[in-house]
FIKOLZA-1660 file (N, C-alpha, C; in steps of 0.1 Angstrom, whole numbers, plus 5000, padded with zeros to 4 digits):
% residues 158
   i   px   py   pz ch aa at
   1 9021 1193 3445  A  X  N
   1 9014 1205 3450  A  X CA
   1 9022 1218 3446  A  X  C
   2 9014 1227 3440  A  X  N
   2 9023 1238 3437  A  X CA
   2 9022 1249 3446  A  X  C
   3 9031 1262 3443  A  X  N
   3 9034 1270 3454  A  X CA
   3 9016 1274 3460  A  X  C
   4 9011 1278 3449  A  X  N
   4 9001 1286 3456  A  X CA
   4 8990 1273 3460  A  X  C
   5 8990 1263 3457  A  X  N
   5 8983 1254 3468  A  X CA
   5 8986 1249 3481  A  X  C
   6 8995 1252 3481  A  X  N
   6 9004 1252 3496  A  X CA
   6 9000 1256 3506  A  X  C
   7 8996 1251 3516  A  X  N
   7 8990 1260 3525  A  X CA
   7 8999 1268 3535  A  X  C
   8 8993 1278 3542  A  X  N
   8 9004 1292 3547  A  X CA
   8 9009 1285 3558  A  X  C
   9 9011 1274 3564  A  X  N
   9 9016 1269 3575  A  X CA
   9 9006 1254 3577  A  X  C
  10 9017 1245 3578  A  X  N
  10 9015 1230 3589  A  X CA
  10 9010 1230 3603  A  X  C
  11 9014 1238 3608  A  X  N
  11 9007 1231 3624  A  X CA
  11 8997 1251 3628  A  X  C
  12 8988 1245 3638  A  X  N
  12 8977 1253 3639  A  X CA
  12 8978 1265 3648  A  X  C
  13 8991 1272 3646  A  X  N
  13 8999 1280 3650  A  X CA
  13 8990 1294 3666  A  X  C
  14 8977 1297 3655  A  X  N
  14 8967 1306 3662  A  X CA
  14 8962 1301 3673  A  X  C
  15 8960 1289 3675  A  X  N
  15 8951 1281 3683  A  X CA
  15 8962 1277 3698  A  X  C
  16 8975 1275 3691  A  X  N
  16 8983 1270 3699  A  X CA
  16 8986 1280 3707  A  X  C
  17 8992 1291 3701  A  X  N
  17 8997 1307 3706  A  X CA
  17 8985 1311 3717  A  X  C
  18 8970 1307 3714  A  X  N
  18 8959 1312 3721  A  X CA
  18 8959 1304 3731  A  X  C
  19 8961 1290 3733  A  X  N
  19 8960 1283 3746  A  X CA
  19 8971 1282 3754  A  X  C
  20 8986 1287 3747  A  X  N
  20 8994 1287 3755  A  X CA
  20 8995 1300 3769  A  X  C
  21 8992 1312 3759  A  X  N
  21 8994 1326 3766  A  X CA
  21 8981 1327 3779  A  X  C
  22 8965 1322 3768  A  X  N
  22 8954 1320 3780  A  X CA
  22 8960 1308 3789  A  X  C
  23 8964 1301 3789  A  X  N
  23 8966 1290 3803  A  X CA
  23 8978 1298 3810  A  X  C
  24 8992 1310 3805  A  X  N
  24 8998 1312 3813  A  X CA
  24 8987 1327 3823  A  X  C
  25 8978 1329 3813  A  X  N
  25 8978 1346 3823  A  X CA
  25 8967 1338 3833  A  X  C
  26 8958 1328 3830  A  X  N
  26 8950 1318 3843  A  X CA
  26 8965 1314 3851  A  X  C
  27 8975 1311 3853  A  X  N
  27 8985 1302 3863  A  X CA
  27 8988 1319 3866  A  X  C
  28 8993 1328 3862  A  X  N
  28 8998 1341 3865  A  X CA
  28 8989 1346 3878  A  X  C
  29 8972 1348 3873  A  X  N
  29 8966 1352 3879  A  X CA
  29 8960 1344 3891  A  X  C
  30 8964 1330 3890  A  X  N
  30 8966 1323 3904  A  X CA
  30 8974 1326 3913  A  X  C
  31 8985 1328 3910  A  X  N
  31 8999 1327 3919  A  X CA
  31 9003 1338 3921  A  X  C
  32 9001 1350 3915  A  X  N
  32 9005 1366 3913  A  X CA
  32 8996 1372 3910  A  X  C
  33 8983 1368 3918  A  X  N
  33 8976 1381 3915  A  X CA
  33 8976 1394 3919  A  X  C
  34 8971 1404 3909  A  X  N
  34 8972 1413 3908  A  X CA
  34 8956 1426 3910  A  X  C
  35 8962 1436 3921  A  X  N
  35 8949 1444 3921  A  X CA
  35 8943 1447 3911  A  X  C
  36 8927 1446 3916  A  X  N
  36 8914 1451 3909  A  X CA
  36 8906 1460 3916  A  X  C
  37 8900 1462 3905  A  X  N
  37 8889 1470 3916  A  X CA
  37 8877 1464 3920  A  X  C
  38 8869 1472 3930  A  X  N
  38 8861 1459 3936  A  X CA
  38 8849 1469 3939  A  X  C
  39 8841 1468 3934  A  X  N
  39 8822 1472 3943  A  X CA
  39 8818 1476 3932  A  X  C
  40 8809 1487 3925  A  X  N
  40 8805 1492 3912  A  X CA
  40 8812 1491 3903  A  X  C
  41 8823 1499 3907  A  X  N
  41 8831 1499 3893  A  X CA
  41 8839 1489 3887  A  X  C
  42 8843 1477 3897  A  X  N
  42 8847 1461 3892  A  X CA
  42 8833 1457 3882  A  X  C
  43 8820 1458 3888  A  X  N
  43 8812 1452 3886  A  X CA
  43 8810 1456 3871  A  X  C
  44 8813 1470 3866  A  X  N
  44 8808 1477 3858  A  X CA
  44 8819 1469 3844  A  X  C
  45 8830 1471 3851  A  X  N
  45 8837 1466 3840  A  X CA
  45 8839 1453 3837  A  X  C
  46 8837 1443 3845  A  X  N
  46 8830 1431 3842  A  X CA
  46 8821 1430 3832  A  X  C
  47 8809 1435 3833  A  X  N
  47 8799 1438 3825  A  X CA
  47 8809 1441 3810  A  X  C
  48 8815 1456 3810  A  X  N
  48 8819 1461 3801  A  X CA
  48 8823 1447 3791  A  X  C
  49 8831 1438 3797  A  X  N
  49 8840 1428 3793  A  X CA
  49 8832 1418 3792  A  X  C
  50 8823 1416 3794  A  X  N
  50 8810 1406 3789  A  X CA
  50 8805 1407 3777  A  X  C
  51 8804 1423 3778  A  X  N
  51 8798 1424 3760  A  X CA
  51 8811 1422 3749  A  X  C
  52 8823 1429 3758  A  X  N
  52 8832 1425 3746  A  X CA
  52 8836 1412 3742  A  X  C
  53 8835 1403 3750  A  X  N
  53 8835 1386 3750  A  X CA
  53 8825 1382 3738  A  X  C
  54 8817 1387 3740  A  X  N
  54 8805 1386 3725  A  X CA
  54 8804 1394 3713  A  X  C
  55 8812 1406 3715  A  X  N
  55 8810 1410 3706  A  X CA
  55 8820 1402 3697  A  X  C
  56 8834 1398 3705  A  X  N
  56 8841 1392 3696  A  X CA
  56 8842 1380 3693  A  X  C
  57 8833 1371 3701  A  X  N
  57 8829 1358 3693  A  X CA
  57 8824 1358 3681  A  X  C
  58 8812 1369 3689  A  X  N
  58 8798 1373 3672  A  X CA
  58 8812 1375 3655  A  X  C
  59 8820 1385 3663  A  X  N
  59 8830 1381 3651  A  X CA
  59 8836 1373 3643  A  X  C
  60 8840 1365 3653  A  X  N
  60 8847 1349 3652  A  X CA
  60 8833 1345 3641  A  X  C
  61 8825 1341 3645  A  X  N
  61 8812 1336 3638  A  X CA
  61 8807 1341 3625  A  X  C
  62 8811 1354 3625  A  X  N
  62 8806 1362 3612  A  X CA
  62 8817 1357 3603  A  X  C
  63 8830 1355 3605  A  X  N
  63 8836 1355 3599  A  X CA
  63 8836 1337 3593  A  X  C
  64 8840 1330 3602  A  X  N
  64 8835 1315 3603  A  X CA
  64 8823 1311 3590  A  X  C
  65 8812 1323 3593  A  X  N
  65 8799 1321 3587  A  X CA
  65 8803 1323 3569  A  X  C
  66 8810 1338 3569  A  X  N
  66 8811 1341 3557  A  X CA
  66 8824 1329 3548  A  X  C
  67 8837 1323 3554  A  X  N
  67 8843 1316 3547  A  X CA
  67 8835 1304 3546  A  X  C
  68 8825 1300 3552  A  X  N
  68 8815 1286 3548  A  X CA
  68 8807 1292 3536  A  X  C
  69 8800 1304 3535  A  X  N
  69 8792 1304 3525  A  X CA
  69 8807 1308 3513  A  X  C
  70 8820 1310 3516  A  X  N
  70 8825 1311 3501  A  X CA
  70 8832 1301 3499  A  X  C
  71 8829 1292 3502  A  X  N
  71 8837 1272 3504  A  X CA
  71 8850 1276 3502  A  X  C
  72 8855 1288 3516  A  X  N
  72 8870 1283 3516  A  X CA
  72 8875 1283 3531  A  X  C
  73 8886 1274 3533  A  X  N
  73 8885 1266 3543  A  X CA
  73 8887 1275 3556  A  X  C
  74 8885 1274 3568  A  X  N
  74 8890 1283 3579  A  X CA
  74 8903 1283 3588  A  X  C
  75 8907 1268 3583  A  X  N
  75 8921 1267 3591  A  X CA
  75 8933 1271 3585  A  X  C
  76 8939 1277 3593  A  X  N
  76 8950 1280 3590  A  X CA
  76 8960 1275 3583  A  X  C
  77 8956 1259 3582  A  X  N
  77 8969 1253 3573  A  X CA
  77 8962 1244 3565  A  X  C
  78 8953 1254 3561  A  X  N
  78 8944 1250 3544  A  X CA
  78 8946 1258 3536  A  X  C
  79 8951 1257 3525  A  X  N
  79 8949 1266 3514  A  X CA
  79 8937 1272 3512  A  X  C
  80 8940 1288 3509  A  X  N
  80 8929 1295 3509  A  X CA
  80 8923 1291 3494  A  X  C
  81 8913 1292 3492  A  X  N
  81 8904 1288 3481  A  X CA
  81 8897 1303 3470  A  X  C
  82 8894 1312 3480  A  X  N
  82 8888 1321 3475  A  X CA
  82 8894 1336 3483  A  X  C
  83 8899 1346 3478  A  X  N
  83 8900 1356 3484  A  X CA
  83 8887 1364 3492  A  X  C
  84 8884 1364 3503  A  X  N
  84 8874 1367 3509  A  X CA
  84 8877 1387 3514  A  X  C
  85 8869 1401 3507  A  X  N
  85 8872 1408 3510  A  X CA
  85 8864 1421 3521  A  X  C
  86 8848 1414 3521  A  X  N
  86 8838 1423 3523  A  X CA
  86 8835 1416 3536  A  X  C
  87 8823 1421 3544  A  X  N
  87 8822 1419 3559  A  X CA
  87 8828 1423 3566  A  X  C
  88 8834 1416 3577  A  X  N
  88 8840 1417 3581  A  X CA
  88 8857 1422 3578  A  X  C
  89 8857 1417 3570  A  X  N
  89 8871 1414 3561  A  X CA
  89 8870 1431 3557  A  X  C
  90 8863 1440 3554  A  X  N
  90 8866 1452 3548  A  X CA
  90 8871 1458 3562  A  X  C
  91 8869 1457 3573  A  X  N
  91 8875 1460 3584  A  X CA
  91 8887 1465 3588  A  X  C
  92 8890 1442 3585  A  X  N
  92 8903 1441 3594  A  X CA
  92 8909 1425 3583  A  X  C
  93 8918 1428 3576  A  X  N
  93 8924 1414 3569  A  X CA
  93 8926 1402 3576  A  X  C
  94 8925 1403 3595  A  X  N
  94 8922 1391 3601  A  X CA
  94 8916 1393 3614  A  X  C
  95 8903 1396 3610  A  X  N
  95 8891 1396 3617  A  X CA
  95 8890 1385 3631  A  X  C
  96 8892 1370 3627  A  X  N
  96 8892 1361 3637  A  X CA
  96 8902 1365 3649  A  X  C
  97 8915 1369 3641  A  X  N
  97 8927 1369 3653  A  X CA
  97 8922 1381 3659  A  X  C
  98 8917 1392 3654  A  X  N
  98 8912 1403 3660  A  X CA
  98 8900 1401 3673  A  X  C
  99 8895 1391 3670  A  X  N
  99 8883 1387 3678  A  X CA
  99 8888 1377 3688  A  X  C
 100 8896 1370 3686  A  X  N
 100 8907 1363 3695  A  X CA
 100 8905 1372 3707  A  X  C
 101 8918 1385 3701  A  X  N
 101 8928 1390 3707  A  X CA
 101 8918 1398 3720  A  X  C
 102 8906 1404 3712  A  X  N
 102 8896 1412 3718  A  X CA
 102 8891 1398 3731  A  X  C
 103 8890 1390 3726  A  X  N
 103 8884 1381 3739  A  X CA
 103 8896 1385 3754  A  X  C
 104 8905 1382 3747  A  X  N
 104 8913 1381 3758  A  X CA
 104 8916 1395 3767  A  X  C
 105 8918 1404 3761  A  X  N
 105 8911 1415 3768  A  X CA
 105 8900 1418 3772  A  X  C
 106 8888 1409 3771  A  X  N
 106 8876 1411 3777  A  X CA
 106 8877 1406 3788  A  X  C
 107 8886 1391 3787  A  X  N
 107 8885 1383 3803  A  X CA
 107 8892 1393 3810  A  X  C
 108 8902 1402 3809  A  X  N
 108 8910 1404 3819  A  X CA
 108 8900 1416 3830  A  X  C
 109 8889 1418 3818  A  X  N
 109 8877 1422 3830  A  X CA
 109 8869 1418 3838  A  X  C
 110 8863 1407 3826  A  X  N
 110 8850 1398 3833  A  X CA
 110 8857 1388 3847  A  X  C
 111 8869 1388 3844  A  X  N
 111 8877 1382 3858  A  X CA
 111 8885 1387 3866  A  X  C
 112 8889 1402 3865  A  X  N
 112 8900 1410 3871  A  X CA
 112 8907 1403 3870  A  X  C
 113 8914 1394 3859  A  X  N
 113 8930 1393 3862  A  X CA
 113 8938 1403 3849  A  X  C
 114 8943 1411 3854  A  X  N
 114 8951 1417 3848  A  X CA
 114 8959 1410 3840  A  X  C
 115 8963 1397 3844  A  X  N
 115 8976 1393 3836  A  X CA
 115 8973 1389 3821  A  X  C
 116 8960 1389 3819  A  X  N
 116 8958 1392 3804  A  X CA
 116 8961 1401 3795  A  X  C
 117 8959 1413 3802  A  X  N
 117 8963 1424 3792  A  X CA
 117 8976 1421 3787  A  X  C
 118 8989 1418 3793  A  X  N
 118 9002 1414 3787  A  X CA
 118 9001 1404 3778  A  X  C
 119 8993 1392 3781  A  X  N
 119 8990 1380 3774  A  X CA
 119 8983 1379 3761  A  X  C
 120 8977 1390 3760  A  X  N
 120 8964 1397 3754  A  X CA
 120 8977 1400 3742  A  X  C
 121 8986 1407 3741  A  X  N
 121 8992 1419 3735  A  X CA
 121 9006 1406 3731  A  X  C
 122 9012 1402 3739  A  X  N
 122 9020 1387 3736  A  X CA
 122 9015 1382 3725  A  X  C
 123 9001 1379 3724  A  X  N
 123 8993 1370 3714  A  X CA
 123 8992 1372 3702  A  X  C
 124 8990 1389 3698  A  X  N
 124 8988 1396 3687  A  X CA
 124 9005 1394 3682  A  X  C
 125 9014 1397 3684  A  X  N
 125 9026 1396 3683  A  X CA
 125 9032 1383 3678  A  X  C
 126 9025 1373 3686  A  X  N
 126 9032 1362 3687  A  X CA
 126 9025 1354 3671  A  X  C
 127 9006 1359 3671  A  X  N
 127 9000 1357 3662  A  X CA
 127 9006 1362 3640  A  X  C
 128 9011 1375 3651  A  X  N
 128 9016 1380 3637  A  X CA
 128 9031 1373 3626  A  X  C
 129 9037 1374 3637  A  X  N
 129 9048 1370 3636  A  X CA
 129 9047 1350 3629  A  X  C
 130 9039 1344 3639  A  X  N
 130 9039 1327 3631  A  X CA
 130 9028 1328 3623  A  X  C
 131 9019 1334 3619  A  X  N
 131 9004 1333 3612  A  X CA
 131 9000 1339 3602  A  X  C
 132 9003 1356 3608  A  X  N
 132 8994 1365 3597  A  X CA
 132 9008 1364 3586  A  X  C
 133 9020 1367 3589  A  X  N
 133 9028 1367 3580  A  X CA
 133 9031 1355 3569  A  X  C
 134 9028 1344 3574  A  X  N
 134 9031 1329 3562  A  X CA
 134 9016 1336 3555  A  X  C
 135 9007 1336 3561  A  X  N
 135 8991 1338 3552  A  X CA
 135 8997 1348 3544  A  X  C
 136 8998 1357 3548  A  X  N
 136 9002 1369 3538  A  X CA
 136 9009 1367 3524  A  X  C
 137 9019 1360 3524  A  X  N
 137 9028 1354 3515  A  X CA
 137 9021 1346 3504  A  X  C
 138 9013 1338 3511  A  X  N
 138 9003 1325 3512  A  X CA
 138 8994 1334 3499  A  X  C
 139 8987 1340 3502  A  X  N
 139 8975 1351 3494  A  X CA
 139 8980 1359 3487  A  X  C
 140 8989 1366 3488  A  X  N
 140 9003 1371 3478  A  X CA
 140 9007 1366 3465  A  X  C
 141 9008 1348 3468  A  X  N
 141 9013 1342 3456  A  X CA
 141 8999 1334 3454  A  X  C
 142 8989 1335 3460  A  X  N
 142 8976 1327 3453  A  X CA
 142 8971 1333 3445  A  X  C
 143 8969 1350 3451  A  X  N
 143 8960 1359 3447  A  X CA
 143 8963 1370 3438  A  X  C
 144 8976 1374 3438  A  X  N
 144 8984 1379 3432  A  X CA
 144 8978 1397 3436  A  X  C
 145 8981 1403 3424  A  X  N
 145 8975 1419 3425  A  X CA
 145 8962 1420 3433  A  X  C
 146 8951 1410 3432  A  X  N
 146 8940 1411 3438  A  X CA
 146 8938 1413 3454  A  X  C
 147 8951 1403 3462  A  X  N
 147 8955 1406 3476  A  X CA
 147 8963 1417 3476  A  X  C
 148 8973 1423 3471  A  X  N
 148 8980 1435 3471  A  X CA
 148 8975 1445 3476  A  X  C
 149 8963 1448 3464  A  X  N
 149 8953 1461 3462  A  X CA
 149 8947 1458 3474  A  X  C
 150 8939 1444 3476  A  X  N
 150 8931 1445 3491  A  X CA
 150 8942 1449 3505  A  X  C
 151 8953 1444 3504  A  X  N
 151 8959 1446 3517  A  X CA
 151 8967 1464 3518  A  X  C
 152 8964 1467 3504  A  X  N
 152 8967 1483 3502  A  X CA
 152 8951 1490 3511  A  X  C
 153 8942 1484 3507  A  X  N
 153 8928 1491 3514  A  X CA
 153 8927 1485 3527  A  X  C
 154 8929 1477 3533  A  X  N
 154 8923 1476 3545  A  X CA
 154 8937 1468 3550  A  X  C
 155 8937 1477 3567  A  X  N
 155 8948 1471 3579  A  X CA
 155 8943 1460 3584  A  X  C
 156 8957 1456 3586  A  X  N
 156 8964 1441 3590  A  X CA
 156 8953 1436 3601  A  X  C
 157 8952 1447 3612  A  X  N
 157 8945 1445 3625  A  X CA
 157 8931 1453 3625  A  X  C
 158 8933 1463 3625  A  X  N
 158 8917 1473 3628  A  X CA
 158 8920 1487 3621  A  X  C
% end
């Protein structure tokens, strides 16, 4: 296997980082809960946080949708196949973790537990640091000038 078939990481780093931090800010907001607000304006921002729960799945999906139609793989510890730049991707260079990250700040609405927002912001960090950076490298040495130029036009996050 040579360098640029290599995939940017062995174990499923995004996924893991995502159910570790969601399962601590659910035990957090068991044991330490923390004030909300409560009558219209709870209600409102619930709501608020309902649409962003969708909006950032519909993300997740768009993006999902568009690496199916360019037959290249979605997991993280697949070799990328095709540089993917438009859609969503003209955005944000990682759209999914973006739509992740956005969920997790939606629950800390649609549930008042606050202890997301830290977990929320943990994730992005924790994501960057094990994920976006091997990818980076990963697309770097597959893609060569073609990823450069794209990560010169469009940010890491939003």
């Amino acid at each position: 296997m040579t360098t640029t078939e290599k995939p940017p990481m062995r174990f499923p780093w995004p996924v893991a980082i995502l159910l570790a931090f969601t399962t601590l800010a659910v035990i957090a907001g068991i044991f330490l809960p923390l004030p909300w607000f409560r009558g219209p304006f709870g209600e409102f921002l619930a709501g608020l946080g309902a649409l962003a729960v969708l909006g950032g799945a519909a993300l997740i999906i768009m993006v999902i949708a568009k690496f199916r139609s360019r037959r290249t793989p979605v997991a993280p510890y697949a070799a990328a196949m095709h540089l993917v730049t438009d859609g969503p991707f003209a955005i944000s260079r990682n759209p999914i973790y973006l739509g992740m990250v956005t969920i997790m700040f939606a629950v800390a609405l649609v549930f008042g537990n606050l202890w997301f927002v830290p977990f929320a912001i943990a994730t992005a960090f924790a994501i960057s640091l094990l994920a976006i950076r091997p990818e980076e490298r990963h697309l770097e040495q597959r893609f060569g000038k073609a990823y450069r130029d794209y990560a010169k036009r469009v940010r890491r996050w939003i």
